[in-house]
C-alpha positions in Angstrom: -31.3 -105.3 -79.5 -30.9 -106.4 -83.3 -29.5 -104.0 -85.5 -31.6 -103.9 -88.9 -29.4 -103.4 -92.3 -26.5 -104.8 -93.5 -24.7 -104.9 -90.1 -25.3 -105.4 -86.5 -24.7 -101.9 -84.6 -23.9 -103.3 -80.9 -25.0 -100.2 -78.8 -23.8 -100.8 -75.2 -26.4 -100.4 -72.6 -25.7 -97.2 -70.2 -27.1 -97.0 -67.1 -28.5 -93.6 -65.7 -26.9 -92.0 -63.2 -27.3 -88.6 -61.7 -24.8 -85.7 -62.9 -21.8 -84.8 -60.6 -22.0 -81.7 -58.9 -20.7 -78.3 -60.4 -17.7 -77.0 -58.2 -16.4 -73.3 -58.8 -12.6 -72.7 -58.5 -11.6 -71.1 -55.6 -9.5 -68.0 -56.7 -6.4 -67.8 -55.3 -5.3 -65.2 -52.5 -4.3 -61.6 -53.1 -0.6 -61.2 -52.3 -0.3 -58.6 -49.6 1.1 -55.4 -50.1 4.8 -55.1 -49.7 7.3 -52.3 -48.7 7.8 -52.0 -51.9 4.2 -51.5 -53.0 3.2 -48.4 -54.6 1.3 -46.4 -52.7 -2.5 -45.9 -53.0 -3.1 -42.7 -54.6 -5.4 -40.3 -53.2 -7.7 -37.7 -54.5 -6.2 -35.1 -54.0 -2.6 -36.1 -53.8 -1.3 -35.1 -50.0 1.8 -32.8 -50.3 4.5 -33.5 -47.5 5.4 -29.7 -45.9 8.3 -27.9 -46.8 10.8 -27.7 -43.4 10.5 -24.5 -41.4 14.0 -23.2 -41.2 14.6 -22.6 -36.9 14.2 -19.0 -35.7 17.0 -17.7 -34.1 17.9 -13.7 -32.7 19.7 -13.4 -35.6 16.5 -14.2 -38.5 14.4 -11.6 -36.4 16.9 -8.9 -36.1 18.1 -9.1 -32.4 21.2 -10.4 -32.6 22.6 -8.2 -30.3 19.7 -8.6 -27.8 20.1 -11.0 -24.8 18.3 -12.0 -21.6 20.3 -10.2 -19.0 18.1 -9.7 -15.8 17.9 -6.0 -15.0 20.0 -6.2 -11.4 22.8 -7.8 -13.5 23.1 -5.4 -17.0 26.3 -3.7 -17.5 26.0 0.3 -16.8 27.3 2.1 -20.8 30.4 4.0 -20.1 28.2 7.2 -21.0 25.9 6.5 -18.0 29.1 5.7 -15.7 30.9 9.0 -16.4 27.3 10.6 -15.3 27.1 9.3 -12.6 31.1 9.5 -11.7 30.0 13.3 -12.1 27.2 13.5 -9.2 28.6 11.8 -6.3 31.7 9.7 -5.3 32.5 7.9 -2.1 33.3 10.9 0.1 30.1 12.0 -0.4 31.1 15.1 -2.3 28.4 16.2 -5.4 29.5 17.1 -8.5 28.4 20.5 -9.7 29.5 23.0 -13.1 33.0 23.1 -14.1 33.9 19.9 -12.3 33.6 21.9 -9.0 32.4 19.8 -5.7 29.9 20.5 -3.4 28.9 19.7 0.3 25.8 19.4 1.7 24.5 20.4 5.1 21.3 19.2 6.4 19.8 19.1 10.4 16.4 19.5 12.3 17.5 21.2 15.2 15.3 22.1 18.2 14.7 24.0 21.2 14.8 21.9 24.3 14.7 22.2 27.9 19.3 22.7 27.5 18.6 25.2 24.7 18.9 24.4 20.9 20.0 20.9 20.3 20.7 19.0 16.8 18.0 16.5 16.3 19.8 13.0 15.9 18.1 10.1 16.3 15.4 7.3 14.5 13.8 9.6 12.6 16.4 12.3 11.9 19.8 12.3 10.7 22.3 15.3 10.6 24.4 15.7 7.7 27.5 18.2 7.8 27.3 19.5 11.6 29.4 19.2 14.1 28.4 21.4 16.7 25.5 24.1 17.7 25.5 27.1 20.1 23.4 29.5 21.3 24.3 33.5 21.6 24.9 35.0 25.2 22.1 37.2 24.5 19.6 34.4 23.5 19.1 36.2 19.7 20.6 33.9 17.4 22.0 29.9 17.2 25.1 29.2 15.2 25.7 25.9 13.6 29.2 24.5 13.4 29.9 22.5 9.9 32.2 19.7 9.7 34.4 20.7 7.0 35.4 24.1 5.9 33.8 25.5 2.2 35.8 27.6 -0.5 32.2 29.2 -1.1 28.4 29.8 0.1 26.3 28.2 -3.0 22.9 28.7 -0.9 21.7 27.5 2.7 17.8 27.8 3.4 16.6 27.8 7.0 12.7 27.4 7.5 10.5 26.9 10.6 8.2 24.1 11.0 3.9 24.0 10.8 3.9 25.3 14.6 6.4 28.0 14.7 5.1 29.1 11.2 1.4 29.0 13.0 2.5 31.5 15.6 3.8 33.6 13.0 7.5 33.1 13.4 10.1 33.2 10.4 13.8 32.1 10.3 16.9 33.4 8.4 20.2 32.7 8.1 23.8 34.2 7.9 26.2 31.9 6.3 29.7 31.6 6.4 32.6 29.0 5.5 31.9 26.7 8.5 29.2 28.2 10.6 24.9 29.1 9.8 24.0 31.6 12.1 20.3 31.4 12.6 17.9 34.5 13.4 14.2 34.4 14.3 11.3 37.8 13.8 7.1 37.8 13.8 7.0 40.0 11.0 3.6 40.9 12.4 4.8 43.4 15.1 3.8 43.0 18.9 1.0 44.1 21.5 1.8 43.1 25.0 -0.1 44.4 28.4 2.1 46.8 30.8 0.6 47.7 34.3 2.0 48.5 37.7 1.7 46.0 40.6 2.4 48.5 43.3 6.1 47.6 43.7 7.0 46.9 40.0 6.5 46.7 36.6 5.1 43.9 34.6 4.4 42.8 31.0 2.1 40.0 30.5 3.3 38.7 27.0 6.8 39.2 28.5 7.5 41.2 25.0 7.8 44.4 27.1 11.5 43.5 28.8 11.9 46.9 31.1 9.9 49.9 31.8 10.8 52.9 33.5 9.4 55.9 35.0 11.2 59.3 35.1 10.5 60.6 38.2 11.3 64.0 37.3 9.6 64.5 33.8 7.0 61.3 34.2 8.4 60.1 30.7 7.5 56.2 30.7 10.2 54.3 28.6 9.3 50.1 27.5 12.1 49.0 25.8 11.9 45.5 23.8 13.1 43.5 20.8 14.4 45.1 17.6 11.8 46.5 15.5 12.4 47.2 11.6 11.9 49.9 9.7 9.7 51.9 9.3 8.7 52.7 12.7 5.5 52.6 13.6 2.5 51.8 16.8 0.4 53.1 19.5 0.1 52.9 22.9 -3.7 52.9 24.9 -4.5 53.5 28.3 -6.3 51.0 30.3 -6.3 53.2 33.4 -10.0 54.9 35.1 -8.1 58.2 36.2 -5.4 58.7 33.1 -5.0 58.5 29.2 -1.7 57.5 27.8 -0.2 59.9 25.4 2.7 58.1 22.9 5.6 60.5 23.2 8.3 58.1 20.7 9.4 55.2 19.0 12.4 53.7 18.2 13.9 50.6 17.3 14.0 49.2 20.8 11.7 51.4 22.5 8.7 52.9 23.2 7.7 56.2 25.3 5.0 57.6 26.5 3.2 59.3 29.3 0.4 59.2 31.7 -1.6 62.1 32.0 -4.5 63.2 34.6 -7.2 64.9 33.8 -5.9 68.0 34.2 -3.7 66.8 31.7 -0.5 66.8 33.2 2.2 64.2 33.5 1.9 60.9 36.5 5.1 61.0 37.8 4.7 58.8 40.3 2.8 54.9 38.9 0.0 53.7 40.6 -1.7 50.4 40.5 -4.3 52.6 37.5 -1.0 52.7 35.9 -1.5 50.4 33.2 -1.1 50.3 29.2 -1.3 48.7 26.2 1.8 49.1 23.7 1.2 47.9 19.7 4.3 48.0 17.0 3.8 47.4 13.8 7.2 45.7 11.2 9.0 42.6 12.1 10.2 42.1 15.6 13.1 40.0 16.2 12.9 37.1 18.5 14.8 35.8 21.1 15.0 31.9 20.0 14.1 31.0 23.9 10.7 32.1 22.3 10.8 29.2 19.7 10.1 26.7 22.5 7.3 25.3 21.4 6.4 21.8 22.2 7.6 19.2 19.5 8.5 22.5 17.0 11.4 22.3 14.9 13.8 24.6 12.4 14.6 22.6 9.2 18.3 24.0 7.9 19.5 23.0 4.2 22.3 24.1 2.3 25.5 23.3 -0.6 28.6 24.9 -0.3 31.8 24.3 -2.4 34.3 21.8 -1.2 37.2 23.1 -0.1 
């Protein structure tokens, strides 16, 4: 193209062309966080916990507690010198004034030999050495093994079945032996009639009865009676009445009388009585034969 004024202006074609494209920078990456980076704070701050010192016997006040099972803790001397005061190996018990003591213990029983110790599964004898009974059947003696200085008690007691039939049992007590007595402290009746050759009691109580021939005086002696004497006699005969003449410890008198009221001297089989006695009678310990019956004995006495 001509330029017009005072010069030529050469103006240099351009050809069109289509803009370049727009491209963003790419930012660059965030640098990871290091071990040394701070850490990110929170809201609200977390607090690391203060250490819990360790509990010990000590911080709790048992320090002078352990965890001793019970079959292996010590025994305190206190408790040792009690118990070195009840019993020792000899089997001796400790009593007041640092005395000893023995004890005696048995079940003994009437068998088909007499009184025996009872020694066997179920009962064990503790301080005897032997047991007898009296020539006249009234009383049992028990032999100790060892000899005492002094009687502190001994208590002899029947069983349920000898109580039942009204039976009691005392003792006399010495250094090495327990007599043993028996008595029904509720008196006796027993049954006395003539058989025509004899007479007879039927509760055996009754152990003789006589007849004077001369005065007809009937005389039933039995066991010892206590004081104060007492009883009655009662006739069980169609032709007489029975008429109590005495009492006594032992015995018992009486007589038959007719109707005329005069004395039998002569028993017939009409002859025939009951006897009563009031108090405690003493028993002959054959009576305590009572199947599967038993006299408990238990006593202390000091050691020699």
């Amino acid at each position: 193209m001509a330029a017009t004024g005072g010069g030529l202006l050469a103006l240099t074609a351009v050809a069109a062309r289509p803009a370049a494209a727009t491209t963003l920078p790419t930012p660059p990456p965030e640098p990871l966080p290091s071990e040394t980076a701070e850490p990110v704070p929170t809201d609200p701050p977390v607090v690391a916990p203060e250490p819990v010192p360790a509990i010990t016997k000590a911080t709790i006040g048992l320090s002078e507690v352990d965890n001793t099972s019970d079959l292996n803790k010590p025994v305190s001397i206190a408790q040792q010198a009690a118990l070195d005061g009840k019993a020792d190996d000899s089997g001796l018990l400790r009593g007041i004034s640092g005395k000893s003591y023995r004890v005696v213990a048995c079940a003994i029983r009437n068998t088909s030999q007499g009184f025996q110790v009872i020694n066997d599964a179920a009962h064990t004898p503790v301080g005897v050495s032997s047991i007898t009974t009296a020539k006249d059947g009234m009383s049992v003696t028990i032999g100790l093994s060892f000899q005492g200085a002094s009687v502190s008690s001994v208590v002899a007691a029947p069983d349920e079945t000898l109580a039942a039939a009204g039976y009691v049992v005392g003792a006399s007590v010495g250094l090495g032996t327990i007599t043993l007595f028996a008595s029904q402290p509720g008196g006796f009746g027993d049954y006395v009639s003539w058989n025509g050759s004899r007479w007879v009691s039927l509760n055996g109580l009754i152990t003789s009865t006589t007849m004077n021939g001369t005065t007809g005086l009937v005389t039933c002696t039995h066991a010892n009676m206590s004081a104060p004497y007492g009883g009655s006699v009662t006739s069980r005969s169609l032709t007489k009445r029975a008429s109590m003449e005495g009492v006594s410890a032992t015995s018992t008198s009486l007589y038959l009388v007719d109707s005329a009221g005069k004395p039998v001297k002569t028993p017939t089989t009409d002859s025939r009585f009951w006897i009563t006695r009031t108090g405690a009678r003493r028993a002959g310990m054959a009576e305590l034969a009572k199947a599967g019956s038993n006299i408990w004995v238990y006593g202390m006495l000091e050691s020699d």
